[in-house]
C-alpha positions in Angstrom: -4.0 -10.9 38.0 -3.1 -12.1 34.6 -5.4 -11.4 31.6 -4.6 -12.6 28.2 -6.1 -12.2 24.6 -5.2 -13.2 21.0 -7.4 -12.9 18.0 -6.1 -14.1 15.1 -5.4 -12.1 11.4 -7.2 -13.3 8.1 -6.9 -13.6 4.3 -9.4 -11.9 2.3 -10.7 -13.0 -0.7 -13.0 -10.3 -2.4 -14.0 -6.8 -2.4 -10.7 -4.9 -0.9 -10.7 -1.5 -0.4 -14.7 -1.0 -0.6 -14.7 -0.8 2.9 -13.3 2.6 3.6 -15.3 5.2 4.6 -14.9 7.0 0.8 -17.0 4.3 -1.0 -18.5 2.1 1.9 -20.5 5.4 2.9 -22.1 6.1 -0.7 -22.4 2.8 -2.2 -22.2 0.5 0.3 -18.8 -1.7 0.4 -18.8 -5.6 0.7 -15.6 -8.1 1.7 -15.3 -11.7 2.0 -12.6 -13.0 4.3 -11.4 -15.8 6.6 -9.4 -16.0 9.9 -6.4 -18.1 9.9 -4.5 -19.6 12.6 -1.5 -16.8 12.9 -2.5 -14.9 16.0 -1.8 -11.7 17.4 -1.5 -12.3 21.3 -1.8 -10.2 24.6 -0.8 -10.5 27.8 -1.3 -8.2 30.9 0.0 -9.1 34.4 -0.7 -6.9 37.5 0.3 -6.7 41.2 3.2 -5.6 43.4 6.2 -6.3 42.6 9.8 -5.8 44.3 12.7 -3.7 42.9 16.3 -4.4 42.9 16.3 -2.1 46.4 13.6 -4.3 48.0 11.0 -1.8 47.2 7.7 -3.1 46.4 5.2 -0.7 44.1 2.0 -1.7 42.0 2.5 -2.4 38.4 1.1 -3.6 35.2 3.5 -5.4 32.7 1.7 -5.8 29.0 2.9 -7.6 26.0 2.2 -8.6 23.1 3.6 -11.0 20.3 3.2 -12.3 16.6 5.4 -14.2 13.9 3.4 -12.5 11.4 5.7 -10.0 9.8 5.0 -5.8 9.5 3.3 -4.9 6.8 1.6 -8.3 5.4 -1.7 -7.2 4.4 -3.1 -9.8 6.8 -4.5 -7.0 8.9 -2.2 -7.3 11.9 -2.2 -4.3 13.3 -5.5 -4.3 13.3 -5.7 -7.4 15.4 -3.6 -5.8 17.7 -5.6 -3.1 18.1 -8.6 -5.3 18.9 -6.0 -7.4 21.5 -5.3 -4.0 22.9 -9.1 -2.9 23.9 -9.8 -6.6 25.1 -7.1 -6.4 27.4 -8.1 -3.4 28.5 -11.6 -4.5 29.3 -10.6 -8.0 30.1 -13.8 -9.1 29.0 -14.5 -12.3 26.5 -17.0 -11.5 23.7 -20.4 -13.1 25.0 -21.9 -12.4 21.4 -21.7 -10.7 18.1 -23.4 -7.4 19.3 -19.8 -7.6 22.1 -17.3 -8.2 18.7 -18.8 -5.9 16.6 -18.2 -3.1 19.4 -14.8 -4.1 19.7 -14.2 -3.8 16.5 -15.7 -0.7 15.5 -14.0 0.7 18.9 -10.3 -0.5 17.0 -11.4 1.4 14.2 -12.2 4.0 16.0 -8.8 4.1 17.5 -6.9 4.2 14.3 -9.4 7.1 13.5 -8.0 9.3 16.1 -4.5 7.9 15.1 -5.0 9.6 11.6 -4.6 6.2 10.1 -6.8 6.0 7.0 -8.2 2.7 6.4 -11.0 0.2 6.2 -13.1 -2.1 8.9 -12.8 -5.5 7.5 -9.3 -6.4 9.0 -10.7 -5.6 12.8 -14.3 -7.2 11.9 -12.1 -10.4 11.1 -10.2 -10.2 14.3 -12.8 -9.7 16.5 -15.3 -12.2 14.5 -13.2 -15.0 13.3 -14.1 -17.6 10.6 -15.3 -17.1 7.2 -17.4 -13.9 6.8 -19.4 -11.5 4.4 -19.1 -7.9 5.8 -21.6 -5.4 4.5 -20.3 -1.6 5.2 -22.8 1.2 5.0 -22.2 4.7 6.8 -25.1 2.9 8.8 -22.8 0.5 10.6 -21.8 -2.8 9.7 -23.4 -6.3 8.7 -21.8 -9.6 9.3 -22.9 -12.4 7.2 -21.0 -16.0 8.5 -20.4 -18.2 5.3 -22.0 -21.7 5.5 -18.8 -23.7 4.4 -18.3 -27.5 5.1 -15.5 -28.5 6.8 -14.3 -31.0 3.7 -14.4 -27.3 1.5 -12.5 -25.7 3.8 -9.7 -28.7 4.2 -10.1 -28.6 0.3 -8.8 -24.8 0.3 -6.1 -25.4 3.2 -4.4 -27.9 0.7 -4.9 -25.8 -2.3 -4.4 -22.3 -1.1 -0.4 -21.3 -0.5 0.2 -18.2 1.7 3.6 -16.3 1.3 5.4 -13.2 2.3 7.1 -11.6 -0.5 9.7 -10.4 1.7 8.6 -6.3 1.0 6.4 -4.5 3.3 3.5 -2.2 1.6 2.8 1.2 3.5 -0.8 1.1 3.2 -1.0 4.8 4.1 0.6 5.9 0.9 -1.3 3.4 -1.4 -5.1 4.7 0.2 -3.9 8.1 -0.9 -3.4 7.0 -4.2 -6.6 5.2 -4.6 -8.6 7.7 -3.2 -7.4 10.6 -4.8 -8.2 9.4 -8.0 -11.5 8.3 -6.5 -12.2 11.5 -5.7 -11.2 12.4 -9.0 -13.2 10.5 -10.3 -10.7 8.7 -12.8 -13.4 5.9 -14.2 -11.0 3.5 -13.7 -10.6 3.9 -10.7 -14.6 3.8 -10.1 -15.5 0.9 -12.0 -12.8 -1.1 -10.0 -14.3 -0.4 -7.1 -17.7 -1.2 -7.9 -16.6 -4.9 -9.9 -14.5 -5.6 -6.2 -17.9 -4.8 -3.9 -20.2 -6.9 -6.5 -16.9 -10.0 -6.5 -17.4 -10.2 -2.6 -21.3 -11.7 -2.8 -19.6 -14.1 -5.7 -16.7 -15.2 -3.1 -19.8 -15.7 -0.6 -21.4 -18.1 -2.9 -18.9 -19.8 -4.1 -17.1 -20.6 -1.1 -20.8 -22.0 0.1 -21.1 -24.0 -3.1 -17.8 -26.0 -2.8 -17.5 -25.3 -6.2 -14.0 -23.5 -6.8 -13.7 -24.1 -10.7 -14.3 -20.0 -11.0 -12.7 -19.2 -7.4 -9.1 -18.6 -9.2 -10.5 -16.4 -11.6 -12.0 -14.6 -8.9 -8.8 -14.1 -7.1 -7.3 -13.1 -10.4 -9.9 -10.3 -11.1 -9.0 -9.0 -7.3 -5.2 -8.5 -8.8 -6.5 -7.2 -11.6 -9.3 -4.8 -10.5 -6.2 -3.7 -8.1 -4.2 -2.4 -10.8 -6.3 -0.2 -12.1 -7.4 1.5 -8.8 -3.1 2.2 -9.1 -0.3 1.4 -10.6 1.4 1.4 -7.2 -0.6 -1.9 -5.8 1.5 -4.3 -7.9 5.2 -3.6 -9.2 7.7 -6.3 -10.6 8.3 -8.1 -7.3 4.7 -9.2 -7.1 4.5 -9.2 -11.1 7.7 -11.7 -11.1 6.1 -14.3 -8.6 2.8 -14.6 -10.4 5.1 -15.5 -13.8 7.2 -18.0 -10.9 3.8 -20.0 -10.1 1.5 -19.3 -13.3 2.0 -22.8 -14.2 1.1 -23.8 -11.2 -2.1 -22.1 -10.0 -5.8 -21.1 -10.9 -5.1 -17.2 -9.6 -3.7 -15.6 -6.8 -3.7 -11.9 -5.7 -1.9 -10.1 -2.9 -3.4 -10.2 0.4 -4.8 -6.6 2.1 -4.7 -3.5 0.3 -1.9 -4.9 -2.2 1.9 -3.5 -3.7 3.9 -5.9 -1.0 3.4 -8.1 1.7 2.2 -11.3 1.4 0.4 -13.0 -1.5 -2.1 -16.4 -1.9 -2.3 -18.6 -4.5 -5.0 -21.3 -5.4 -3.7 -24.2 -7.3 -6.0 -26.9 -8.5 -4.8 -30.1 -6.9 -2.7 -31.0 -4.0 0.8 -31.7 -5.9 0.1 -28.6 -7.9 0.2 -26.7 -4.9 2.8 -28.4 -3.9 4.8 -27.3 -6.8 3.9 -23.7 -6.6 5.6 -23.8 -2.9 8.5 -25.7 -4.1 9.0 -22.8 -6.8 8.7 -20.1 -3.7 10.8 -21.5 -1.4 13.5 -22.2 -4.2 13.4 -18.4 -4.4 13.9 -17.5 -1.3 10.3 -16.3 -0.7 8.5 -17.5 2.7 6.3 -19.4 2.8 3.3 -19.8 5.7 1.6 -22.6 6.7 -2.0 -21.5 8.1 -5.4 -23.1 8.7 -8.7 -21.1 9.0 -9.5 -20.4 12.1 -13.5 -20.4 13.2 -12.2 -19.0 16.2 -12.1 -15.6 16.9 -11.0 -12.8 19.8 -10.8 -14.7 23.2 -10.0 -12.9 26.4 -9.5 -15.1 29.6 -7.8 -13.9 33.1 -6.4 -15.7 35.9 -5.1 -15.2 39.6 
């Protein structure tokens, strides 16, 4: 019997960090975000096999696989969690009631792992496409964006994805944020807040087709990011906005920010060009992606 899953990782544009437990469960946290075509991908295969000596036991042999580098911000490990628990079951989602346990249940295992995080990177997973997630200590809300397909080719040739060649640890950044949160450093507070209320703007914009305002949007993430700490950008990230200033409307680092990789949104085609030109002339990698309206599949065979 071989079952196999993938479920791919996203890019979010609006309202990071508002959905952790800290503010999502007060105030209510909100995220936009998209699925893109870099999977994270399962594979279980069971049945007897023979050893060397001609013995023959029962066995299941699991892997998994992605050429999206540790630490991105792209929410990989989260996808992998979700791949995990659907190879487990070996069940495709029927519905949206079927992903949404999923992917509270990959939360729930990063819970017990002590890992402190958010819900919108195994939402994304699990839900694919482009997305509004509502998080209330409730549960969570999933609002799919209305987005023609000629916006989203539009964003495809405008938007350029790259790895900035430094991991973030995402633990040590959350215990920043949230101890001055806790705090209550009103900085760090009025961040927050301007990030949850960005998310419903990223919603409405994206469903407009209108993306005059969408850089400065993805500008104010960066900026809103800084003040929640000084940590979530350093010179590295400072030195490749500089790089592709001249090329771009805004840009902001992908996930929960200081590293991993970074989008840009440049107003034309050949400006976006340019703005990968200048990152590859640096050494920096860049990713080719699609959105993907796909998301987890589970199928089994044999």
């Amino acid at each position: 019997m071989i079952i196999e899953s993938r479920a791919p990782v996203r890019i979010d544009f609006a309202g990071a960090w508002t959905d952790v437990k800290y503010f999502a469960h007060p105030f209510g946290g909100a995220t936009t975000n998209a699925a893109i075509n870099r999977y994270v991908t399962g594979r279980t295969v069971s049945g007897e096999r023979s050893s060397e000596d001609g013995e023959v036991s029962e066995g299941i042999a699991v892997t998994y696989e992605t050429d999206i580098p540790a630490g991105s911000g792209l929410g990989t490990s989260s996808a992998l969690n979700v791949v995990w628990l659907s190879l487990a079951s070996g069940k495709n989602p029927q519905n949206v009631d079927d992903r949404a346990r999923i992917a509270e249940q990959a939360y729930e295992v990063e819970t017990v792992l002590g890992i402190l995080g958010g819900k919108q990177d195994q939402y994304a997973a699990a839900f694919g496409g482009f997305h509004l997630f509502e998080f209330e200590e409730s549960g969570v809300k999933a609002y799919p964006i209305n987005i023609a397909p000629t916006h989203i080719a539009e964003l495809e040739k405008h938007i350029t994805l790259c790895y900035t060649g430094q991991a973030r640890l995402s633990s040590n950044l959350h215990e920043n944020v949230w101890g001055g949160f806790r705090a209550g450093k009103r900085d760090v507070v009025e961040s927050l807040f301007t990030l949850r209320d960005s998310a419903y703007r990223a919603k409405e914009t994206l469903e407009s087709g209108n993306f005059d305002q969408f850089g400065a949007l993805l500008d104010l993430q960066h900026q809103c990011a800084k003040r929640l700490d000084s940590s979530l950008s350093n010179d590295l990230v400072e030195g490749l906005f500089d790089l592709v200033r001249p090329h771009i409307r805004g840009g902001k680092c992908c996930g929960a920010g200081g590293g991993g990789c970074m989008m840009f949104l440049s107003d034309s085609i050949e400006a976006q060009q340019r703005t990968e030109a200048a990152l590859r002339a640096h050494n920096i990698r860049v990713i080719d992606f699609q959105f993907a309206l796909d998301g987890l599949s589970v199928s089994r065979r044999g």
